[in-house]
N, C-alpha and C positions, 0 to 999 in steps of 0.2 A: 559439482553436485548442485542439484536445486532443487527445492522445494517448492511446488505451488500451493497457492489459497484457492479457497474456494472461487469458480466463477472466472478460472484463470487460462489463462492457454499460454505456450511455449512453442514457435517456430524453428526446428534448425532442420540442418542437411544432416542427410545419411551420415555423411562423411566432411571433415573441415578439409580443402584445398592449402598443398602445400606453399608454404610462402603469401600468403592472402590471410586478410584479419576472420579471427571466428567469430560471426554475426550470428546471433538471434533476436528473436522478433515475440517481444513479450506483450499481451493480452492482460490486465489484471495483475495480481500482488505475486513476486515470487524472491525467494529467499539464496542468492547464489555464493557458494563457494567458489572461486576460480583459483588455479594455480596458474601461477606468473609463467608468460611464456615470453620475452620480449620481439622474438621473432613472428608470433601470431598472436597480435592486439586481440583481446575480447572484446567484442561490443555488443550490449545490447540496446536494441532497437526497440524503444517504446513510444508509440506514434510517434511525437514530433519532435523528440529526445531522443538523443544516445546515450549511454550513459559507457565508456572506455575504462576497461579495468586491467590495474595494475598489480595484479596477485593479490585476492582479498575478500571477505565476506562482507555483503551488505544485503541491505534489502532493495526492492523496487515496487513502490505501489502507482497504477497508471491505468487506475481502473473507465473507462470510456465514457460515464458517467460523471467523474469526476474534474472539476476543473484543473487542479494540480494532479501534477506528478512529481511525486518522493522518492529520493533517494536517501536512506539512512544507513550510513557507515559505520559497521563495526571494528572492522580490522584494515587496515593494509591503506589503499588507495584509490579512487575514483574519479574521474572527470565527466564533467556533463558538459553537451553540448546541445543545442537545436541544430534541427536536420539542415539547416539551409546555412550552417557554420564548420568552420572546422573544427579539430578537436584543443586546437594549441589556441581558440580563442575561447575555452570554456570555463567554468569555475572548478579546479579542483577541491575534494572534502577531504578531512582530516577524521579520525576516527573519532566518533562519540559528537559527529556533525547532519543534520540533514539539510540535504538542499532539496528545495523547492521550484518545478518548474512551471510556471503557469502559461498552460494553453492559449489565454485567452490574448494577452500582450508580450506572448514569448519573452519572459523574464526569468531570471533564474536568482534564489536569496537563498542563503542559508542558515543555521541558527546551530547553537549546541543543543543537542536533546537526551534523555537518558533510553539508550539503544534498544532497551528489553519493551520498551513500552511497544514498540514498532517492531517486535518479532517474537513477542509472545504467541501470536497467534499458530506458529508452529508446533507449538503444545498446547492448545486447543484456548488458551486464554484470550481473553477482548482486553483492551485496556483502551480507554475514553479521556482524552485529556483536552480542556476549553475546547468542544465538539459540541456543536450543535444536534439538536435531538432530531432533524432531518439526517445527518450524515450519519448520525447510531443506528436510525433505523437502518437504513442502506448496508452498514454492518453488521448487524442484524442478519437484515436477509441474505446476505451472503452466506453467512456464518452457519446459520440453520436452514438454509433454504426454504422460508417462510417466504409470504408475503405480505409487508407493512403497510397498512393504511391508517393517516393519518390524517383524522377530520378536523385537529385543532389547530388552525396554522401558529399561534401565537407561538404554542407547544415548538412546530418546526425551528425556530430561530432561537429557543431557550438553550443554555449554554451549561453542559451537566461536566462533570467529573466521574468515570464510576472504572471499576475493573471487575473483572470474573475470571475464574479461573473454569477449568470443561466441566459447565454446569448444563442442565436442558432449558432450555428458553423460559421454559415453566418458572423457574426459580431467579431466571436475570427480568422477567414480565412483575413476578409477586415483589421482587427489591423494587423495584422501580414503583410499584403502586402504593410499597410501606414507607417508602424515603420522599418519594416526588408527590405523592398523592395522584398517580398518574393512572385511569383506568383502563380496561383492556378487556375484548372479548377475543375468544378463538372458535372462528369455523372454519374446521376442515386444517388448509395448508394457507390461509387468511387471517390473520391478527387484523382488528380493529384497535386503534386507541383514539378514546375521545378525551 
């Protein structure tokens, strides 16, 4: 079973080939259940990551924009790889672990995290943790399919904390201007913040 975010796509075949691993080809955030198969590996293919599941729910965010790609484990088992490795030289996650794989020097870290923060958004919730106010925006706009413009760079690199739970943009825009002091107009399907 899987769940897409918004701005997401998912690649598979009609049908998985018997005896051959079941590959998908993920675009964006998406939230997978797999049941254990150990005769057809699941893998999914996120650009330049696979991420090999061993019966188990996680998440995967590996949005195109993004420099990292996350994997955040809930339950069971996963391994990640880069495309140009195999899968027995990857980092395996333990549940309640996200690995981290950055684009830019093919590196992969991972860290303990608390799992809900990174799949809330399947019940409509944001959750914002040491995030730059560039990458909320980008959340943002996925999330409500707005457009962010951000005239104060200093603002992009500010480091906020915040959660929402499925509120309208209206009310996570007015927290943000009562808490941050952070101003904002809206025209059209265009947020301005100065």
């Amino acid at each position: 079973m899987v769940h897409l975010n918004s701005g997401s796509s998912l690649k598979y075949p009609i049908k998985f080939i018997e005896g051959k691993n079941r590959r998908v080809f993920l675009s964006g955030e998406a939230y997978f259940s797999v049941t254990k198969d150990a005769k057809h590996p699941f893998i999914v293919n996120a650009k330049d990551l696979n991420v090999k599941v061993y019966g188990t729910k996680f998440n995967v965010s590996a949005y195109s924009e993004d420099t990292l790609t996350d994997v955040v484990l809930v339950e069971g088992s996963v391994g990640m790889y880069a495309n140009n490795e195999t899968s027995n030289k990857g980092t395996i996650l333990i549940p309640g672990t996200k690995g981290s794989f950055n684009r830019v020097n093919q590196n992969i870290s991972s860290e303990n995290v608390d799992t809900l923060i990174y799949t809330s958004w399947m019940d409509g919730g944001l959750f914002f943790r040491k995030m730059t106010f560039k990458n909320i925006a980008k959340k943002l706009e996925r999330h409500y399919n707005k457009k962010i413009i951000i005239s104060n760079t200093q603002l992009e690199n500010e480091i906020f904390n915040a959660n929402f739970k499925d509120e309208p943009i209206e009310n996570v825009l007015g927290y943000l201007k009562e808490s941050f002091s952070i101003n904002y107009t809206i025209e059209n399907d265009t947020i301005y913040i100065n």
